[in-house]
Backbone as XML, in Angstrom:
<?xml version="1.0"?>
<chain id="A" units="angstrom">
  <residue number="1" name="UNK">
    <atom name="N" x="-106.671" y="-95.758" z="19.197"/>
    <atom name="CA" x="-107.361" y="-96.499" z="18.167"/>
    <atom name="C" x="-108.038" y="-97.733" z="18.761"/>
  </residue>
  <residue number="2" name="UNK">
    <atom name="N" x="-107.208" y="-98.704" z="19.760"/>
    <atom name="CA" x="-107.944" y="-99.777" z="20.145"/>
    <atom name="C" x="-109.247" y="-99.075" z="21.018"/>
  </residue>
  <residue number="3" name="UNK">
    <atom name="N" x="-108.895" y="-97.953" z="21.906"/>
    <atom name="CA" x="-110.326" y="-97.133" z="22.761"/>
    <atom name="C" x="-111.448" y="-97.466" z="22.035"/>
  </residue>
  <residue number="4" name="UNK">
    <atom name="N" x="-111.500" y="-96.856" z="20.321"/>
    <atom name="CA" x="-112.063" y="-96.198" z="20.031"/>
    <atom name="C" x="-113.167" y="-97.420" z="19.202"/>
  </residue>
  <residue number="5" name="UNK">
    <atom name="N" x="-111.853" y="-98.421" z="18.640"/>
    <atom name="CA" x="-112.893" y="-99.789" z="17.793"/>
    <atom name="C" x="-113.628" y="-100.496" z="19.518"/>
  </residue>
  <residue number="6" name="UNK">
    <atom name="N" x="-113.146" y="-100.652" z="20.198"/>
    <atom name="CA" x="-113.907" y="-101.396" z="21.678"/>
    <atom name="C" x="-115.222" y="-100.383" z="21.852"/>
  </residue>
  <residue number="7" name="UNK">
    <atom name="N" x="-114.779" y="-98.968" z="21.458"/>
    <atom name="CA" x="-116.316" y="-98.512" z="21.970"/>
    <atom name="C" x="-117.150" y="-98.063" z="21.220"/>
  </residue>
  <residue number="8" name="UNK">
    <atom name="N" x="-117.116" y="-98.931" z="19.358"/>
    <atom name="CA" x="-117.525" y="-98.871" z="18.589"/>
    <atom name="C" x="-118.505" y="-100.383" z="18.504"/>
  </residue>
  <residue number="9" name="UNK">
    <atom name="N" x="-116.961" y="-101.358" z="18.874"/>
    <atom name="CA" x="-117.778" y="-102.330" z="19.291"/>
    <atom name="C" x="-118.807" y="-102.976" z="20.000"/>
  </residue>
  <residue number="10" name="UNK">
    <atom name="N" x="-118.498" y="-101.940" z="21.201"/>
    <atom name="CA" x="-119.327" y="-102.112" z="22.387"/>
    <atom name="C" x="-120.878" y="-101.868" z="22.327"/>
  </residue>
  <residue number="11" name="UNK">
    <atom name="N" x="-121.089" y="-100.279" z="21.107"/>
    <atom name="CA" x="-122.179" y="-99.874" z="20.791"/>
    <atom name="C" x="-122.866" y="-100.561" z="19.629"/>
  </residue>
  <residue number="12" name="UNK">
    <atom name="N" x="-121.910" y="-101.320" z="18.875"/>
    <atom name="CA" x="-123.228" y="-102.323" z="18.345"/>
    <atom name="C" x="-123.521" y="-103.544" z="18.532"/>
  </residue>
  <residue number="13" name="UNK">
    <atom name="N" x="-122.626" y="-103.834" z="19.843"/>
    <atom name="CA" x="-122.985" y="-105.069" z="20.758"/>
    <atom name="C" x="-124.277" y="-104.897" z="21.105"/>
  </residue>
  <residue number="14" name="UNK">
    <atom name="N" x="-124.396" y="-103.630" z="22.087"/>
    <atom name="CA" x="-125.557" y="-103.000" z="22.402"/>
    <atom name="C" x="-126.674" y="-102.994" z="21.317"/>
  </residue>
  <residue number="15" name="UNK">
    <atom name="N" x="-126.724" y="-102.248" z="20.305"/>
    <atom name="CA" x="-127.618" y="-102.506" z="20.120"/>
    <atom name="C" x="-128.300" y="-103.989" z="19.196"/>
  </residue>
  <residue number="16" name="UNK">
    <atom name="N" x="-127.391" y="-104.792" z="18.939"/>
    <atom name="CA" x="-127.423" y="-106.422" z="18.563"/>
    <atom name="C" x="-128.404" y="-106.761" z="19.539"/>
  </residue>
  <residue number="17" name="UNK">
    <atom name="N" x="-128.093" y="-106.653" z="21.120"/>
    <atom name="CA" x="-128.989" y="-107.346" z="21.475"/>
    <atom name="C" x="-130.224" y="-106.341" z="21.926"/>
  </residue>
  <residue number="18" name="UNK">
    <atom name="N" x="-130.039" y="-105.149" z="21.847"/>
    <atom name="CA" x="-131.402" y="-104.557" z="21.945"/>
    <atom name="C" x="-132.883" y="-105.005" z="20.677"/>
  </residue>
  <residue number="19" name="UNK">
    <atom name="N" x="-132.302" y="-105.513" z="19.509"/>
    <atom name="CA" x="-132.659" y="-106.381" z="18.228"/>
    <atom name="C" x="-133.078" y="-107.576" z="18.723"/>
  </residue>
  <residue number="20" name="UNK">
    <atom name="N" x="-132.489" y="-107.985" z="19.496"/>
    <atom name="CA" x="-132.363" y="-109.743" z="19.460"/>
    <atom name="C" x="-132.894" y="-109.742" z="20.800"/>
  </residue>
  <residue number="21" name="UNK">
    <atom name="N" x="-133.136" y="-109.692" z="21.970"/>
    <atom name="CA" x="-134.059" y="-109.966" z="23.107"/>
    <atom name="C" x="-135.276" y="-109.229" z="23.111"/>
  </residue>
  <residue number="22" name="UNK">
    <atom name="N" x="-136.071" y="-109.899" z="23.257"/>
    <atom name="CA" x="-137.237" y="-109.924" z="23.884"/>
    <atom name="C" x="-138.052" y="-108.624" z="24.545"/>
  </residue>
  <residue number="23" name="UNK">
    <atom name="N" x="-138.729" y="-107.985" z="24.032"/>
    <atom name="CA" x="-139.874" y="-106.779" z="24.847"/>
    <atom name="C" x="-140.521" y="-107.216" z="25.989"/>
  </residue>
  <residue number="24" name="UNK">
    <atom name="N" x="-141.127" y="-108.674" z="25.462"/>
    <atom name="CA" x="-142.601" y="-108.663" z="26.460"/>
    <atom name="C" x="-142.655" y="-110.330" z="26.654"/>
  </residue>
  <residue number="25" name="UNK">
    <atom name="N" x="-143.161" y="-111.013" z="27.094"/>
    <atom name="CA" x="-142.886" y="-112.303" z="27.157"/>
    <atom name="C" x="-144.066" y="-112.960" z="26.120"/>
  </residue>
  <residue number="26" name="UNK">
    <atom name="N" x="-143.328" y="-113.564" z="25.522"/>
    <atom name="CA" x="-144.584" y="-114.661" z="24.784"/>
    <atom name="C" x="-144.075" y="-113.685" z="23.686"/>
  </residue>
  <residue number="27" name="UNK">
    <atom name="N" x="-143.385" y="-112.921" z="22.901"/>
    <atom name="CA" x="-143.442" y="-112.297" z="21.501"/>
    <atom name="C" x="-142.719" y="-113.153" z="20.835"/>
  </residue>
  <residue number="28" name="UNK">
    <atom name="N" x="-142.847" y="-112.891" z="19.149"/>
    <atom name="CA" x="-142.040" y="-113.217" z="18.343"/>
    <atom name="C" x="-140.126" y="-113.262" z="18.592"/>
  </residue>
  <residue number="29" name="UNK">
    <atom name="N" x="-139.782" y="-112.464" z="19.414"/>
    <atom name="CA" x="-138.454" y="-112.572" z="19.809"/>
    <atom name="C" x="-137.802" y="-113.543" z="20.910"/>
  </residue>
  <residue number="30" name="UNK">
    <atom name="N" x="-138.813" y="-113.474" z="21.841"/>
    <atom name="CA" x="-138.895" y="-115.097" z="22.633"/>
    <atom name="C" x="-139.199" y="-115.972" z="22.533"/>
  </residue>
  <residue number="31" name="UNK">
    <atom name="N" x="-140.187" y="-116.651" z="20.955"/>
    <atom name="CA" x="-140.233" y="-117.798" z="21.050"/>
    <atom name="C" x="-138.821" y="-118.292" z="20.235"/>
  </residue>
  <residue number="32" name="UNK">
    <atom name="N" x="-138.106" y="-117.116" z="19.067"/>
    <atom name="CA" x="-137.197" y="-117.052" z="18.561"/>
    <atom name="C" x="-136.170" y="-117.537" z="19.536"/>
  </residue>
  <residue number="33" name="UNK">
    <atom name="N" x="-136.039" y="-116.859" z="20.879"/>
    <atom name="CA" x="-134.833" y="-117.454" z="21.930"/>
    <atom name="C" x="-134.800" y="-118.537" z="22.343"/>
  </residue>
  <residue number="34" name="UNK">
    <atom name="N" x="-136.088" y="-119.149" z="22.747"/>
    <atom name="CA" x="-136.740" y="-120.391" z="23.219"/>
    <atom name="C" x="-135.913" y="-121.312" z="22.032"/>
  </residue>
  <residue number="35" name="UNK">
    <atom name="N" x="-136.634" y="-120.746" z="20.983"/>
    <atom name="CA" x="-136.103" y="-122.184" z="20.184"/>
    <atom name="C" x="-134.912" y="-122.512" z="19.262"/>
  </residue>
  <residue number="36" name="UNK">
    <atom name="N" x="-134.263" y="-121.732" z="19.006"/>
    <atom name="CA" x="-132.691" y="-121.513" z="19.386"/>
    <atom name="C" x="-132.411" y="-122.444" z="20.302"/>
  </residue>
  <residue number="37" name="UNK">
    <atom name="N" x="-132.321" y="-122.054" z="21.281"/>
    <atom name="CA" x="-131.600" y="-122.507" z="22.595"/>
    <atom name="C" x="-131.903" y="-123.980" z="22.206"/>
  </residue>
  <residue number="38" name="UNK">
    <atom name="N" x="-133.171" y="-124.421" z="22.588"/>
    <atom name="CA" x="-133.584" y="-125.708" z="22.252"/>
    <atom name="C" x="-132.713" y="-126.657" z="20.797"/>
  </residue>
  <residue number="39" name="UNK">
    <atom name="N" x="-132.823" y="-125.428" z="19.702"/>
    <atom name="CA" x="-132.224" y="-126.257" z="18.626"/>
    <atom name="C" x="-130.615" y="-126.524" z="19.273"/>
  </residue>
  <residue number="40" name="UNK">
    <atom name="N" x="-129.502" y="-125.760" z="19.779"/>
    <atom name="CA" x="-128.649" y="-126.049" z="20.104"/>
    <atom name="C" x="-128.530" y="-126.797" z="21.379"/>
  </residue>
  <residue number="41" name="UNK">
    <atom name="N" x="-128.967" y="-127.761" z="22.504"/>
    <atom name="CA" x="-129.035" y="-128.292" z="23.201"/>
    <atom name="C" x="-129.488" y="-129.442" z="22.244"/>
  </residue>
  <residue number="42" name="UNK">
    <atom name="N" x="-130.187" y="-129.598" z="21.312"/>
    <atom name="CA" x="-130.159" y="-130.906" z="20.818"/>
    <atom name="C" x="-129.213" y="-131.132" z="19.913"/>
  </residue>
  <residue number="43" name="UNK">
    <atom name="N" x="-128.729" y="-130.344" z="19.490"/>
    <atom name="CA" x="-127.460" y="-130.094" z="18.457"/>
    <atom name="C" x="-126.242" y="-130.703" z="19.193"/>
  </residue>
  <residue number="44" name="UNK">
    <atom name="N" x="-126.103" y="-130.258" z="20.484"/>
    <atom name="CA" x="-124.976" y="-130.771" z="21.346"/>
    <atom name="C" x="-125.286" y="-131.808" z="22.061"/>
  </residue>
  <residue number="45" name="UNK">
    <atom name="N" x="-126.320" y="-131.993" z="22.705"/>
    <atom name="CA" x="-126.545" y="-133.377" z="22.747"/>
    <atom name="C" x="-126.686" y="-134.638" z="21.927"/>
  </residue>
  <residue number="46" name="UNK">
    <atom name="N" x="-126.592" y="-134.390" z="20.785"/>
    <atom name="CA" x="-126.809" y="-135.530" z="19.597"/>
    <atom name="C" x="-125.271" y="-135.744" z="19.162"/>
  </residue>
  <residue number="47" name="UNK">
    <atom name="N" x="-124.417" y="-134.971" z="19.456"/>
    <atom name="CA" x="-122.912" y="-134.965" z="19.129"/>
    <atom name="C" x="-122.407" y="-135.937" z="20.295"/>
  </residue>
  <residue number="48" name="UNK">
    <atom name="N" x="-122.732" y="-135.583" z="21.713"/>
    <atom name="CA" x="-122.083" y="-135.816" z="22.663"/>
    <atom name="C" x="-122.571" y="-137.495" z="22.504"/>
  </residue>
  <residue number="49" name="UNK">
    <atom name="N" x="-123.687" y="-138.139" z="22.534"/>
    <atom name="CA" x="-124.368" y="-139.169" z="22.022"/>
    <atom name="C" x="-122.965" y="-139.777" z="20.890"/>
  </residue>
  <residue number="50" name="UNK">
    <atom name="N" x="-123.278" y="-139.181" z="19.767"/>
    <atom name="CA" x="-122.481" y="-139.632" z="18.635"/>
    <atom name="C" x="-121.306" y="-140.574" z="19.637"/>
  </residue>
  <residue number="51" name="UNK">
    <atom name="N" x="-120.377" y="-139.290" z="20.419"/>
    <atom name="CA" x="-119.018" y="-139.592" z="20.743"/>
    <atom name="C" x="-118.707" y="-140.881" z="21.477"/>
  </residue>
  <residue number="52" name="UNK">
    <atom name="N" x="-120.056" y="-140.577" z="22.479"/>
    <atom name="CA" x="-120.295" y="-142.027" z="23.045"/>
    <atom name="C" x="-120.707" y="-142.866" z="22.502"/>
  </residue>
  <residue number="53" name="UNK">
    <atom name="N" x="-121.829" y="-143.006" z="21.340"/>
    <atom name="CA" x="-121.962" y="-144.471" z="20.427"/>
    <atom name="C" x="-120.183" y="-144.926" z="20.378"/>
  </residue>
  <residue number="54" name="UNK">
    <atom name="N" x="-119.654" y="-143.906" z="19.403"/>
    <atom name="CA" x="-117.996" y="-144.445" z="18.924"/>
    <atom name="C" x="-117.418" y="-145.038" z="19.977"/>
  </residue>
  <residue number="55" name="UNK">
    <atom name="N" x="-117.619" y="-144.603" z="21.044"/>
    <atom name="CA" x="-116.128" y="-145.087" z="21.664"/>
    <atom name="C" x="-116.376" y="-146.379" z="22.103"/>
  </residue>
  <residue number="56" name="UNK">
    <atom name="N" x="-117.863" y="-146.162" z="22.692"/>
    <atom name="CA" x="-118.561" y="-147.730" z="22.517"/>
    <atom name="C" x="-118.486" y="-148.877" z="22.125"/>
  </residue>
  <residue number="57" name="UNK">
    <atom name="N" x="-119.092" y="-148.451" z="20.544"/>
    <atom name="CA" x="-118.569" y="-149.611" z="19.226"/>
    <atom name="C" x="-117.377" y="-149.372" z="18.892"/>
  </residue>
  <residue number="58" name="UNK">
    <atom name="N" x="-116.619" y="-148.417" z="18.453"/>
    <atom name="CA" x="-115.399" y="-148.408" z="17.912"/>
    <atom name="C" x="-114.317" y="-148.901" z="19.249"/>
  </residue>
  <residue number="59" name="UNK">
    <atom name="N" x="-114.108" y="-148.689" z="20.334"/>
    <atom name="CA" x="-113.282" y="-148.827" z="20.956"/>
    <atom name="C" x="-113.538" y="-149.982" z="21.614"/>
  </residue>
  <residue number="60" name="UNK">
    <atom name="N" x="-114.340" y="-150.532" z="22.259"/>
    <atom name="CA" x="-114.668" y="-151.479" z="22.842"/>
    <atom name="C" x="-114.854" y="-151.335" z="24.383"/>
  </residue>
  <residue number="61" name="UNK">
    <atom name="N" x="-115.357" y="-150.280" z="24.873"/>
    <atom name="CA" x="-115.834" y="-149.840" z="25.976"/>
    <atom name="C" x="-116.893" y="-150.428" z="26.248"/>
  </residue>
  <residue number="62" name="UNK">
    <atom name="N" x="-117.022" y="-150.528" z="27.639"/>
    <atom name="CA" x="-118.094" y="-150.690" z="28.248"/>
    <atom name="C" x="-119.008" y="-149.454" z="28.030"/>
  </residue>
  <residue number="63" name="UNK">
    <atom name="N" x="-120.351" y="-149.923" z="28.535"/>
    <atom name="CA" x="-121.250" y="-148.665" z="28.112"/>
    <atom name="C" x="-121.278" y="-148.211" z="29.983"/>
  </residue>
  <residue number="64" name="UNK">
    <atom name="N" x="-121.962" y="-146.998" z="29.708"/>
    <atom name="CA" x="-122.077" y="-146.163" z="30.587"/>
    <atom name="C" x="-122.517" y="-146.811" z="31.916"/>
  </residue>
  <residue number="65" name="UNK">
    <atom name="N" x="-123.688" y="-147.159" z="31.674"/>
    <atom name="CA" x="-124.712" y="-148.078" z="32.672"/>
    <atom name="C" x="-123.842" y="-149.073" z="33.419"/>
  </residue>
  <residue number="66" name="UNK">
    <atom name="N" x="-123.228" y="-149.828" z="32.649"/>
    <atom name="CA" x="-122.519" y="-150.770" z="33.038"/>
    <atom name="C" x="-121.368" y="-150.210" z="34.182"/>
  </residue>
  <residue number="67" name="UNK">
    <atom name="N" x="-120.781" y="-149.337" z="33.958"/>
    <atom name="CA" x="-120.002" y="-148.852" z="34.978"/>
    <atom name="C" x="-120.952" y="-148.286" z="36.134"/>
  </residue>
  <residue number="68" name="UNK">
    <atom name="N" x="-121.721" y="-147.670" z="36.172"/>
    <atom name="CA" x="-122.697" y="-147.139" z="37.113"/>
    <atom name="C" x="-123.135" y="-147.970" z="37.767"/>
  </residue>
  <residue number="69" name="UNK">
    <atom name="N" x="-122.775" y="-149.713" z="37.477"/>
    <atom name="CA" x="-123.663" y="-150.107" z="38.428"/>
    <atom name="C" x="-124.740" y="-150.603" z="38.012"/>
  </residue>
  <residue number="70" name="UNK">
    <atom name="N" x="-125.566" y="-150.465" z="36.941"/>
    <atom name="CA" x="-126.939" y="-150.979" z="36.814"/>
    <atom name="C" x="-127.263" y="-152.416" z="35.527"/>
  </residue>
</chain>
């Protein structure tokens, strides 16, 4: 039974991303990847930001720079 859901799974892994990547470069499915990606790199960078404002102001840390040296 586990064989059988893994290679059930496996086949619509497959075809998920046969759906979801890209034919040809420059199509509707790559600018889709492009900007994805992009939305989540600013998504996680605006968090990671956040964590460091807090610890900043809330804790009373020095800022980054300041340890680096500059």
């Amino acid at each position: 039974m586990q064989q059988r859901f893994s290679t059930a799974f496996g086949k619509r892994l497959e075809q998920l991303m046969a759906e979801v990547m890209p034919r040809e470069r420059g199509d509707a499915r790559d600018w889709a990847l492009m900007w994805t990606s992009v939305a989540i790199f600013v998504y996680a960078s605006m968090h990671l930001y956040r964590l460091y404002a807090y610890a900043y102001y809330a804790l009373g840390l020095r800022p980054l720079a300041h340890l680096l040296g500059h």
